[in-house]
N, C-alpha and C positions, 0 to 999 in steps of 0.2 A: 698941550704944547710940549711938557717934559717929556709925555711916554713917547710924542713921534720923533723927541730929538735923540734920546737915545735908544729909540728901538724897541724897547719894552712892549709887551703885551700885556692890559688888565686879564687876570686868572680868566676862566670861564666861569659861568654861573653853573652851580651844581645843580644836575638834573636827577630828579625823583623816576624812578623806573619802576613800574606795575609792582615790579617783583622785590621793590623795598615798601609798598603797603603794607599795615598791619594786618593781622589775619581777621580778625574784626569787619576791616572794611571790607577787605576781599568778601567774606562772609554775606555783607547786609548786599554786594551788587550782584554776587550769585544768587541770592534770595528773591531778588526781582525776575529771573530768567524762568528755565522749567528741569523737571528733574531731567532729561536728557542732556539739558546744555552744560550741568551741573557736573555730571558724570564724565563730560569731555573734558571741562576746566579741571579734572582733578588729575589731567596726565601731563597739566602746563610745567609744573614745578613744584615742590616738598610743600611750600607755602599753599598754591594752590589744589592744592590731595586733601590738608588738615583745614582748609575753611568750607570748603566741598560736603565734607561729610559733616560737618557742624550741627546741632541740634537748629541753630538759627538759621540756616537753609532749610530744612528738610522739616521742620515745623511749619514754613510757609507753604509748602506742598500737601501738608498733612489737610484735609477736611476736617470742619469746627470740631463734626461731631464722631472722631475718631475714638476718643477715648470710652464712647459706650460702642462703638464697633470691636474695639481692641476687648473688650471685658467677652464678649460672645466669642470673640477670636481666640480664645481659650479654652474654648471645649469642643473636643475634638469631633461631638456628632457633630454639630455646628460648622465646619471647615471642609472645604471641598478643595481639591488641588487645581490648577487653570494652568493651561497653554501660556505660551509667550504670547499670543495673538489676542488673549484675553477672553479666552474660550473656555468651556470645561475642558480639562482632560482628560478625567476621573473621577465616578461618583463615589469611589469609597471615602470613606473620613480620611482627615487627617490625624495624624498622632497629636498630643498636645504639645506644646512650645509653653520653654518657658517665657514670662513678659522681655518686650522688649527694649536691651540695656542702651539703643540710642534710637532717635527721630528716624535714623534713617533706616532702622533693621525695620521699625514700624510699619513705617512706609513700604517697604520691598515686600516685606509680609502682608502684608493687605492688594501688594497688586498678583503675589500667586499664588493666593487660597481665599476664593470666593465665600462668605460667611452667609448663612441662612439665618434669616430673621423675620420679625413679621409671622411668630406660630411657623415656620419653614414656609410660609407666604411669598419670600419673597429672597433675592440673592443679591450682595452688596459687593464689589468690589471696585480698585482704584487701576484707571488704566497707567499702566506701566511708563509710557513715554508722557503723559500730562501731571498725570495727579489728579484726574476729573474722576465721580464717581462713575461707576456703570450699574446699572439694577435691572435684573429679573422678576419681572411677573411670573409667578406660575399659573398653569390652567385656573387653577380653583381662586386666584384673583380675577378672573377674566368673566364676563357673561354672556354665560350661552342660550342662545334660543332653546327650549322648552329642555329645560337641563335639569328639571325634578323629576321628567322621567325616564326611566332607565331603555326604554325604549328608541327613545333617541342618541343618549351620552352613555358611553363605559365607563368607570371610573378605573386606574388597576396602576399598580407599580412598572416602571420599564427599568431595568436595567445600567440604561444610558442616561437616565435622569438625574439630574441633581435634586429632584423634591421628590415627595414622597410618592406621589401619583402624575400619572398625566390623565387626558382622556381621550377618547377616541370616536368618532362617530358613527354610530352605528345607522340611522338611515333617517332622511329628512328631507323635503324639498326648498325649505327658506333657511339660509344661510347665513347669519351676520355675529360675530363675535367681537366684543365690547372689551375695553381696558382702561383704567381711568389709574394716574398715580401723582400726585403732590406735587409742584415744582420745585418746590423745596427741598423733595430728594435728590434732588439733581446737581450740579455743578452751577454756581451761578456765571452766569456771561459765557457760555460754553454751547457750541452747534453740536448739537444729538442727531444721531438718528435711531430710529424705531424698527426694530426686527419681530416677525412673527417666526418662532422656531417649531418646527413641526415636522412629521414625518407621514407616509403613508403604508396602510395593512394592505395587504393581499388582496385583491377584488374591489380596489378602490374606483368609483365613479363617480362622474358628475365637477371633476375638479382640474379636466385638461380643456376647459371649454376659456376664450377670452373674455369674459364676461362678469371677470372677478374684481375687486375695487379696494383701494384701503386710504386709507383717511388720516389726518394727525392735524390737532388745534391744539391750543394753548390758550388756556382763560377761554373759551368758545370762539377763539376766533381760529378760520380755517386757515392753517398753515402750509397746506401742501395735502392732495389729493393724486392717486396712482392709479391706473390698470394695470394690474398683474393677471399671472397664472401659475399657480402652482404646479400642475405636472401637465407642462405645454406639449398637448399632442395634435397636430393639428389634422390628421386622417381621424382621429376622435371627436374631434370638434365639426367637420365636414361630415360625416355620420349624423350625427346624435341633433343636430342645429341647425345646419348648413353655412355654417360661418364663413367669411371670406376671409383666408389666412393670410391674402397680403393686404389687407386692413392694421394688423396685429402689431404696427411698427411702432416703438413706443414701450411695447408690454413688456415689464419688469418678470424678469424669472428669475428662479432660486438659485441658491451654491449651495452645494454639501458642504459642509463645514467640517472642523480639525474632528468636532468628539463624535462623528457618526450622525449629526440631527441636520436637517436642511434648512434652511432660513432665505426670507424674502423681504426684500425693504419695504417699509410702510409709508415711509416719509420722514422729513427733516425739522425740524424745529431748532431754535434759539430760545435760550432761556434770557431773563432780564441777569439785569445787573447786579437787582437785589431780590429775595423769595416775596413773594407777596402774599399776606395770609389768603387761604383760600383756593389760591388757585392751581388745578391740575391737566395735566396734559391726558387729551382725552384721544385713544388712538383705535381703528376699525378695520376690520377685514369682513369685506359682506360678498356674496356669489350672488348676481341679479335676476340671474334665473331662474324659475320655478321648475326645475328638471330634479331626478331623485340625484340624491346626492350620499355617499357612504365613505367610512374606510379615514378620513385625516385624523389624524394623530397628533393632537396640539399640547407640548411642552409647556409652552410660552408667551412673552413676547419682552425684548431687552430692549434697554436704553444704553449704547455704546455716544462718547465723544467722537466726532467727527476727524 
């Protein structure tokens, strides 16, 4: 009754503004986001640049088992340089680094130099916009049909490789190559998919036909199955088979990629929530035909985030 007789306004209530949080807090609600949203909030304001880059952000992005990835990440046969796209660039080494002085040089370092591990078995790095692993099989984790003899497989170094060897096929009519890798190498809670990386030699046959297949389960259950073709030619395939090319709709074919190798999707998978002992993601590419077959060039096969 006093304040509306003489007029009086009660003050306002004081309002709390994003941008009077401690850096703390800012810190723990960028920590629930991902490294790219991370990197946007750090052009918000002074406050938001110094919780951004905080070890307590950029720790949450890190993988458990970084710090025996960081220990290989130090020597420079070990360290391959990657694309922005998350590719190789470059098979040469890298130089060595010295360790790194926060969470987040960590982190950045690990999404652009792929590290070999696994005996060079195998290639680890963290994709750039998540923070999810990605990994490399190499040929010689992979199993090939009658691959003790040299008859069939070449073994020999490429150039363009990140490991030490690929191989190449030298002549065979049953086609099916095998990969098997732990879910637990993986990202947990995180949509993969599965790449076969490969190229072809000079007088390649038997591999522009529709009749190729690739597969991807998890713990043995079928998660997604594909026809592809690797080097889709279809006056090749009406030749050799008599195939009907407008049947072919559907068939998944390759991209050339950043570092020179071709790659073809296998299939998609989702990991759980949490690793399960035990369980591995088991992934196929098999040619159905019993026709000769020569000349692919098999790098690999990766597990990129979706």
């Amino acid at each position: 009754m006093g304040g509306e007789a003489t007029g009086v306004q009660p003050p306002p209530a004081e309002q709390t503004r994003v941008f009077d949080l401690p850096e703390a807090c800012v810190a723990h609600v960028l920590a629930l986001t991902s490294p790219r949203d991370a990197c946007r909030a750090a052009a918000v304001s002074p406050c938001f640049r110094d919780a951004a880059g905080s070890d307590t952000v950029w720790s949450r992005f890190l993988p458990p088992d970084y710090p025996a990835i960081l220990q290989l990440h130090q020597a420079p046969a070990k360290r391959l340089l990657l694309s922005r796209n998350g590719t190789k660039a470059s098979s040469v080494p890298v130089a060595s680094s010295s360790p790194p002085a926060t969470k987040k040089e960590a982190y950045l370092g690990l999404t652009d130099v792929a590290v070999l591990v696994d005996d060079g078995g195998m290639a680890v790095w963290l994709a750039r916009g998540s923070g999810a692993k990605c990994v490399a099989l190499s040929a010689r984790r992979l199993s090939l049909p009658w691959e003790d003899g040299e008859f069939s497989w070449r073994w020999m170094p490429h150039h363009l490789s990140r490991f030490a060897d690929v191989v190449q096929l030298v002549s065979c009519t049953c086609l099916d190559i095998y990969g098997r890798l732990p879910t637990a190498a993986l990202t947990p809670a995180t949509a993969y998919a599965a790449y076969l990386v490969f190229d072809t030699a000079d007088g390649y046959r038997g591999l522009s036909f529709p009749d190729q297949e690739t597969t991807v389960s998890v713990g043995g259950r079928a998660a997604s199955r594909h026809a592809v073709c690797l080097r889709p030619d279809d006056d090749e395939a009406r030749k050799f088979i008599g195939a009907d090319c407008a049947n072919n709709v559907g068939v998944r074919r390759p991209t050339l990629r950043h570092d020179g190798w071709w790659e073809v999707e296998m299939g998609q998978l989702r990991t759980g929530d949490e690793a399960v002992d035990g369980e591995e993601v088991a992934v196929s590419f098999e040619v159905l035909g019993w026709h000769p077959k020569r000349g692919l060039v098999v790098e690999g096969v990766e597990f990129r985030p979706l």
